[in-house]
C-alpha positions, 0 to 999 in steps of 0.5 A, spaced: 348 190 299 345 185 303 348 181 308 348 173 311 350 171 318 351 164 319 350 161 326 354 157 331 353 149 333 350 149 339 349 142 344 343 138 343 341 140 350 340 147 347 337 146 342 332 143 344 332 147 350 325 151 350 327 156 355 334 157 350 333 162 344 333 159 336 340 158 334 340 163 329 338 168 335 343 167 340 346 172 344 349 178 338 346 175 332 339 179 333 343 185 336 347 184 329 342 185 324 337 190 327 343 195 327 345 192 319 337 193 317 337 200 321 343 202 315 338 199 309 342 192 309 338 186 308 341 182 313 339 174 313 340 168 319 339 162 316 337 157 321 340 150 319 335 144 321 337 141 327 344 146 327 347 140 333 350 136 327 354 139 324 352 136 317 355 139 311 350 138 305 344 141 310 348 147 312 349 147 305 342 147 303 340 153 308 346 157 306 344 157 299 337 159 300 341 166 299 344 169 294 352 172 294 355 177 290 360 181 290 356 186 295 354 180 300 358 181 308 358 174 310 358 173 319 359 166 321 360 165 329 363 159 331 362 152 326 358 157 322 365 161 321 369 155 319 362 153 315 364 160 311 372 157 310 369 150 307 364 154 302 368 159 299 374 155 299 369 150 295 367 156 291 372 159 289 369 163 284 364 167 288 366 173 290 364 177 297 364 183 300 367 184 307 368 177 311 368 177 320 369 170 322 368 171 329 370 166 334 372 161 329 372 153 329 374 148 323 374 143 329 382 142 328 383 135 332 377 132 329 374 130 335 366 133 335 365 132 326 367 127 321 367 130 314 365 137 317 372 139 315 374 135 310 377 141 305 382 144 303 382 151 305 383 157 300 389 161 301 388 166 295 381 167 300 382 174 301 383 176 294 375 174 293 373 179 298 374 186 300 377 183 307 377 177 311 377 179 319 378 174 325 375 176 331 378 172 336 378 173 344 384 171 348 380 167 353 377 162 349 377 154 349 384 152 347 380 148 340 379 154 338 385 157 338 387 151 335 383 153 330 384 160 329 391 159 329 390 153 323 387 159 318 391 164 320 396 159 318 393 158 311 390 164 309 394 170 308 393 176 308 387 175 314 385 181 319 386 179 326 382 183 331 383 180 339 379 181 344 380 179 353 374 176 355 369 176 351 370 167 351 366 164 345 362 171 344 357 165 346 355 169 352 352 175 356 357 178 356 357 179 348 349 182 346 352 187 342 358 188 338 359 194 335 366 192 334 363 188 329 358 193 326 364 198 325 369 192 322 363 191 317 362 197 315 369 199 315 372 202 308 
């Protein structure tokens, strides 16, 4: 078993923050694989060149550095959810163990990416997956309940897990997550 936790799209400003962790270090994303590394799961986080734009062919590249099989858990946060929609949906032959979108955006308006989100979703997702899990949290933006709306909407079958005041699990208030640790590891 191994595990992939991709990253959300943070502004430019953060990005280049030198005060601002790595992308791939925010907030629970750290917490999240040292917990996985301590029950022998080898946990990667890629970390996309320039993670700002929100560019498919680099996330792409950096995503398949990494092999997935059937025994992969696949964690995406933010654009680094709905990153994970777009390559399953396009691969449609690969098969996953557990998925956790957590706080997830498909960017439904159109507003922050061009083709980005230019796919068609898979509705048969979940039959490649030992589970796909939304966590969602009832106070965050209104994009992104567009957005979690959008692929509840489209992908039958999908967990839905809602939390209060948890924002875009973006902040101090999420350094852990054993809410999720427990989801993955569930039978």
């Amino acid at each position: 078993m191994n595990a992939i936790i991709m990253h959300g799209r943070p502004s430019k400003e953060q990005f280049y923050d030198p005060d601002f962790p790595s992308v791939s270090n925010y907030f629970w994303l750290p917490w999240l694989q040292k917990h996985l590394a301590m029950r022998d799961i080898p946990t990667a986080k890629p970390e996309v060149p320039f993670g700002y734009i929100a560019h498919y062919p680099t996330w792409s590249k950096e995503f398949e550095r990494y092999e997935v099989t059937s025994e992969t858990l696949l964690v995406g946060h933010s654009c680094g959810a709905g990153f994970l929609v777009r390559w399953l949906s396009e691969h449609r032959k690969v098969r996953t163990n557990k998925i956790v979108l957590v706080a997830p955006w498909i960017d439904p308006y159109r507003e922050q990416t061009t083709d980005f989100f230019e796919f068609e979703i898979d509705k048969n997702l979940v039959s490649r997956t030992a589970g796909v899990t939304i966590f969602h949290s009832d106070d965050d933006i209104p994009m992104q309940q567009a957005s979690v709306q959008t692929l509840l909407g489209a992908i039958p079958g999908i967990k839905y897990l809602e939390f209060h005041n948890r924002g875009h699990f973006y902040d101090e208030r999420v350094m852990s997550f054993p809410e999720l640790l427990d989801e993955l590891l569930s039978l």
